[in-house]
C-alpha positions in Angstrom: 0.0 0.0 0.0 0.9 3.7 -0.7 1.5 6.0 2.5 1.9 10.0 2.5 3.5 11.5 5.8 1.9 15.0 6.0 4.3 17.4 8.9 6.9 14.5 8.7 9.9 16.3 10.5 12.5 14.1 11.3 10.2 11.3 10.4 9.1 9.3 13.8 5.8 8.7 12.3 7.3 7.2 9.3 9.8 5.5 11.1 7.0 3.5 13.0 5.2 3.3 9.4 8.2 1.3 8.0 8.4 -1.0 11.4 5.5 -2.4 11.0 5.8 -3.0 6.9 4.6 -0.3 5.1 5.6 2.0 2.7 5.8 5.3 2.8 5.8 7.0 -0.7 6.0 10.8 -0.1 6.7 12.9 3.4 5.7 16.6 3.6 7.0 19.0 5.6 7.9 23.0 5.3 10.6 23.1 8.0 14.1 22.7 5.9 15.8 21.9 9.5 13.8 19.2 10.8 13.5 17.6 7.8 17.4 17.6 7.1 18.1 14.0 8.2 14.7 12.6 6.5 16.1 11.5 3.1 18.8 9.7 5.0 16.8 8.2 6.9 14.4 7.2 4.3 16.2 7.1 0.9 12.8 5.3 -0.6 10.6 8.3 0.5 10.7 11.4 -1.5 10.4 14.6 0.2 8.8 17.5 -0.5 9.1 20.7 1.2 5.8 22.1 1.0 2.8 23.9 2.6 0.7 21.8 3.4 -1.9 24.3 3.5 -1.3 25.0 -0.4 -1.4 21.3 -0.7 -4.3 19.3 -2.8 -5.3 16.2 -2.7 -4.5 16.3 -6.6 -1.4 17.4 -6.4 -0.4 14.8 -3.7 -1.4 12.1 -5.5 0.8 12.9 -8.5 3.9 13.0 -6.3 3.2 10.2 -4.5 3.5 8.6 -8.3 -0.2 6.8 -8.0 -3.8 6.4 -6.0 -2.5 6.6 -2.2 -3.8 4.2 0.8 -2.8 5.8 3.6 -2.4 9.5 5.2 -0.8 10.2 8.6 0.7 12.8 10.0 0.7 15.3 13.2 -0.2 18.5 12.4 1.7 21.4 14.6 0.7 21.4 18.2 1.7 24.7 19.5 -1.6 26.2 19.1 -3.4 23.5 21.1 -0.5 22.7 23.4 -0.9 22.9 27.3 2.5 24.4 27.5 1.5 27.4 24.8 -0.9 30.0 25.1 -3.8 27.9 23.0 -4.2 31.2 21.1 -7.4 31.1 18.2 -5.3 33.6 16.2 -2.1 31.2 15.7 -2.0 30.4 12.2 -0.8 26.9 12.8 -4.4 25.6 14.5 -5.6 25.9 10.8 -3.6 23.2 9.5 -5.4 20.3 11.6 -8.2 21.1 9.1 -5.7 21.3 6.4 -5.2 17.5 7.0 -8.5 16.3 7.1 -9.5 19.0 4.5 -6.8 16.9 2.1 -7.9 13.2 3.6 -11.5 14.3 2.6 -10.1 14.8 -1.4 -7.4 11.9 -1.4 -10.1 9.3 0.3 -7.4 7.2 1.5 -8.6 3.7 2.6 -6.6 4.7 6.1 -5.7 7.7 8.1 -4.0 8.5 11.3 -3.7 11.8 12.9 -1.8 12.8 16.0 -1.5 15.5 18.5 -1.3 17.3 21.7 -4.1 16.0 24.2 -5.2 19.6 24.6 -7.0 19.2 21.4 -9.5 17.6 23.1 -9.9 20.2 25.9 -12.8 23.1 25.4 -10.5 25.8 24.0 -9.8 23.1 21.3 -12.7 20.6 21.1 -14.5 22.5 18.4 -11.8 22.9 16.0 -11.8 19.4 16.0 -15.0 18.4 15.6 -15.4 21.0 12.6 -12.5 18.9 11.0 -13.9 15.5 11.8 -17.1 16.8 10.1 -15.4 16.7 6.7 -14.6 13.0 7.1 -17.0 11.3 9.2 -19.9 10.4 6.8 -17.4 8.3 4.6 -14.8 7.1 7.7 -15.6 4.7 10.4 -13.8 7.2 13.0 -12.5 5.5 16.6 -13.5 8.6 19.0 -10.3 10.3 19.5 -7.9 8.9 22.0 -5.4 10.1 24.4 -2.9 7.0 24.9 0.8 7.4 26.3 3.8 6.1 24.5 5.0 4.1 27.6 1.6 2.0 27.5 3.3 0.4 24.3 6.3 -0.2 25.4 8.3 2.8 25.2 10.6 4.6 28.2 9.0 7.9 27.7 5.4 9.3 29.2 3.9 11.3 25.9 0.5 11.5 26.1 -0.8 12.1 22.7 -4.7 12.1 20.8 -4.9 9.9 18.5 -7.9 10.2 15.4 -7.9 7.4 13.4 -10.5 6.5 10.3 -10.9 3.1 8.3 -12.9 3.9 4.7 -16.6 2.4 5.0 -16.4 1.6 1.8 -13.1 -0.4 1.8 -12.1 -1.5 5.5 -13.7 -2.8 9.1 -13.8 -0.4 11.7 -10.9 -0.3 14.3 -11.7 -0.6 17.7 -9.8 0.0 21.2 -9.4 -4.1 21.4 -7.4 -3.7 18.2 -5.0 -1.5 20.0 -4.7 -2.8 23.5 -3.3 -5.8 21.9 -0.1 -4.4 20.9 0.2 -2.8 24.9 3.2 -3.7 27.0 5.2 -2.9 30.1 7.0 0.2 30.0 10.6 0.0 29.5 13.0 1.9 32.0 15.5 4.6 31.3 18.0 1.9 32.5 16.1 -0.7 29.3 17.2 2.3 27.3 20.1 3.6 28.1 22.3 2.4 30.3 24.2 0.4 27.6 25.1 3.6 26.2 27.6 4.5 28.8 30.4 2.1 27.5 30.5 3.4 23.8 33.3 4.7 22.3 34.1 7.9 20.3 35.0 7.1 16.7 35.5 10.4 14.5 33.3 12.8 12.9 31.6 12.6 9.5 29.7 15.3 8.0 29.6 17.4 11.1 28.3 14.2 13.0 30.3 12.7 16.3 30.2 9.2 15.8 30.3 6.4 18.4 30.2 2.4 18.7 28.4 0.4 21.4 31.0 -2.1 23.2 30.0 -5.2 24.7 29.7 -4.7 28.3 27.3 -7.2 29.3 24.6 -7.9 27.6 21.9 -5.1 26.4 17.9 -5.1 27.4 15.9 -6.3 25.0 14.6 -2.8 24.1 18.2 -1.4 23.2 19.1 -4.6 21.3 16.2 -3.9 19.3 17.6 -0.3 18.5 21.3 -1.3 18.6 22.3 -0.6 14.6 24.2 -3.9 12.9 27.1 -2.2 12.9 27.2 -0.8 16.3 27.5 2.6 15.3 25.6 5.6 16.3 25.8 9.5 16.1 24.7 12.2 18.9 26.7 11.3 21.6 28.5 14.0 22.9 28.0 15.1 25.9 27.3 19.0 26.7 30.3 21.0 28.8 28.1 22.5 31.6 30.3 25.6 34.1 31.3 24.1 37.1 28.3 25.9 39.3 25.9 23.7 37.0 27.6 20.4 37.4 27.7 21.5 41.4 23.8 22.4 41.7 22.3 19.2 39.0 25.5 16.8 41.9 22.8 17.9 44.7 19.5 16.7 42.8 18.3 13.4 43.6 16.3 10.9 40.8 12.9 11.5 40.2 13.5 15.1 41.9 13.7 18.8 40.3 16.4 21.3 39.6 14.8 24.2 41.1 16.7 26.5 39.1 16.6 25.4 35.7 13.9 23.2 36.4 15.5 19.7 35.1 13.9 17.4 36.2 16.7 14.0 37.3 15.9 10.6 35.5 15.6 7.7 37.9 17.2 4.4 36.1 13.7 2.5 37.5 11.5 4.8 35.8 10.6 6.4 32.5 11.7 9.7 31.3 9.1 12.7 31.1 8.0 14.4 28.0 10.9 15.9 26.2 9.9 19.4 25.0 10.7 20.6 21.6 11.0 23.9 22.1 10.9 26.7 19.3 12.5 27.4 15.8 14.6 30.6 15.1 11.5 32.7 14.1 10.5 31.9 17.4 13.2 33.4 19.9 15.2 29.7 19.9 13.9 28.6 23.2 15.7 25.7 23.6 13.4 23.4 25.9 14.8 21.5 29.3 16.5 18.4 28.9 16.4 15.9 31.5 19.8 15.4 34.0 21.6 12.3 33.6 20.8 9.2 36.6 24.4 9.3 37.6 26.4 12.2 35.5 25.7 15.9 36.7 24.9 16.9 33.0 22.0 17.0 30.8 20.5 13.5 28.7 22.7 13.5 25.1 21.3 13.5 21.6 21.3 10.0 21.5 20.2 9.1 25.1 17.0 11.2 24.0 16.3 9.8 20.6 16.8 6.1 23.0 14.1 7.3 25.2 11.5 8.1 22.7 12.3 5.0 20.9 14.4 5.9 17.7 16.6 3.4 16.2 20.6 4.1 16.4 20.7 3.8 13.1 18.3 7.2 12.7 20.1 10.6 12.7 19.2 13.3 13.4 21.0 17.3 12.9 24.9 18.1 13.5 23.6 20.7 16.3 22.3 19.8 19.7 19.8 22.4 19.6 18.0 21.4 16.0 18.7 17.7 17.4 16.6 18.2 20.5 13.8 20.2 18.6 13.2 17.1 16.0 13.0 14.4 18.6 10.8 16.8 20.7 8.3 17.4 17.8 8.1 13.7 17.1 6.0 10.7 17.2 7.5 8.1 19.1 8.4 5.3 16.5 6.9 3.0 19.3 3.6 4.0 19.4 3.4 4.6 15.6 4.8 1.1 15.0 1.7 0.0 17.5 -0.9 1.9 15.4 0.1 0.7 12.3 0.2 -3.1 12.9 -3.1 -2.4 14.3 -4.3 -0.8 10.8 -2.3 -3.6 9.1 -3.9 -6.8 11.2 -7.7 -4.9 9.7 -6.8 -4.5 6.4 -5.7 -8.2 6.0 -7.3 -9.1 2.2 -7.9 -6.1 1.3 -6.0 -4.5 -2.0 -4.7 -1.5 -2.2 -6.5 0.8 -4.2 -4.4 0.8 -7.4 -5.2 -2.9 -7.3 -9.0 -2.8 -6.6 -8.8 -0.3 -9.6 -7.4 -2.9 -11.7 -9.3 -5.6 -10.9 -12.3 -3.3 -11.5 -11.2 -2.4 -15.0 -11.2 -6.8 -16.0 
């Protein structure tokens, strides 16, 4: 089947997309930074930087090259975010019905859509309804769903909403059973990082600092599954904090806050908060807080991060900390996505993918 990414960034969404066996055809996105890693990471895809609000469902089926199964995507959350200031004016609340304005033209036999859980709240609620309305009388719709990345597996809490419709025409309706299959225990932030403190420094490439895991013991089963072949990895490098810093995070305790900067510690036994993303240039360059190390007085790495929200070693993300930290904090984690999908995929068992029912049609 045929998938379009619509706000791909760095490309968690797509990354869980490809987990669980599908193919994504075309990822759109207007950010030139967050997206700078995606055609590594997906060398199949082809990107396009576009608006997506200038976007048809025309147009989007002619660069995905043919009739497309499957939209996902999460449009920009500021505007609904508890964190933000949920202002009507921000331009970027339009785009939810941007997405659903293009799933209503593509019909799709699929689509997923995820966001902040303040969409659901009053200030929000509306806005989503008045997109749902554009889709609901052709889309079986599971009612929209807050569900936490760490119920699936992952060693992050992200709550996210969830909207996902199945064509009436074309698929069964998913339910919450469908879902709560693919639930497991957490993993720690010990599952996920820990092995990380033997690896070695190998070099740079392309502005990258590249490392290798070393045996030293043997890994959890969750880093095993994101351990690259080769062992190697970029991100790694950990920040040079003043010696007052390194003295105030030495006195924080796990699972307790800096009260200055307000980071919080991660404790090896749990999961790791919600990393932040925090804002582009055009937006003052807040750079949001990272969590403190378990043990060292310093701040989680690229990598340790990208671990956390489930991202294989093998993904990369930007040369700079700063852009780093903004494309895993915007993302889907690849956990929950990969979760979603198989769900999607276990319905649409025996069904053919449009460009097929269209053939079979025409003998």
């Amino acid at each position: 089947m045929r998938l379009v990414d619509l706000f791909c960034g760095s490309g968690g969404f797509s990354r869980g997309a490809h987990q669980a066996g599908f193919d994504v055809a075309a990822a759109f996105d207007i950010d030139p930074i967050l997206t700078s890693s995606y055609e590594y990471n997906f060398p199949q895809t082809n990107l396009f930087l576009r608006d997506v609000a200038e976007l048809d469902g025309t147009t989007l089926e002619s660069l995905a090259d043919g009739l497309v199964d499957g939209i996902f995507g999460g449009p920009p959350c500021q505007g609904f975010s508890d964190m933000g200031r949920k202002d009507p004016a921000d331009i970027r609340r339009k785009l939810l019905g941007h997405f659903f304005r293009i799933v209503a033209e593509v019909e799709p036999t699929f689509f997923v859509m995820e966001n902040v859980r303040g969409l659901a709240y009053a200030h929000s609620k509306g806005e989503l309804e008045a997109a749902l309305k554009m889709v609901e009388d052709r889309y079986h719709v599971l009612d929209p769903r807050v569900w936490d990345a760490s119920e699936f597996g992952a060693a992050t809490r992200r709550n996210r909403i969830f909207v996902i419709g199945m064509h009436k025409d074309r698929a069964d309706p998913l339910s919450l059973e469908d879902l709560a299959v693919w639930k497991k225990p957490a993993a720690t932030v010990q599952n996920a990082i820990s092995d990380l403190e033997a690896a070695e420094y190998v070099g740079e490439e392309d502005g990258f600092d590249i490392w290798r895991t070393k045996s030293n013991g043997r890994p959890s089963g969750y880093a095993s599954r994101l351990r690259a072949s080769n062992g190697l990895f970029t991100g790694h490098r950990a920040t040079a904090h003043t010696d007052q810093t390194v003295e105030r995070f030495s006195t924080v305790q796990p699972g307790q806050m800096d009260k200055v900067g307000r980071h919080p510690r991660l404790d090896w036994r749990g999961q790791c908060p919600t990393l932040r993303a925090g804002t582009g240039a055009e937006r003052g360059s807040y750079q949001a807080v990272r969590p403190i190390h378990p043990d060292h007085h310093r701040v989680i790495t690229v990598r340790e991060a990208a671990r956390l929200q489930g991202f294989p070693d093998s993904h990369r993300f930007h040369p700079t900390v700063w852009h780093s930290f903004r494309m895993i904090g915007n993302s889907v984690s690849p956990i929950i996505a990969e979760a979603v999908f198989r769900a999607i995929d276990a319905k649409l068992q025996g069904v053919a993918s449009r460009e097929e029912g269209y053939a079979q049609a025409a003998e």
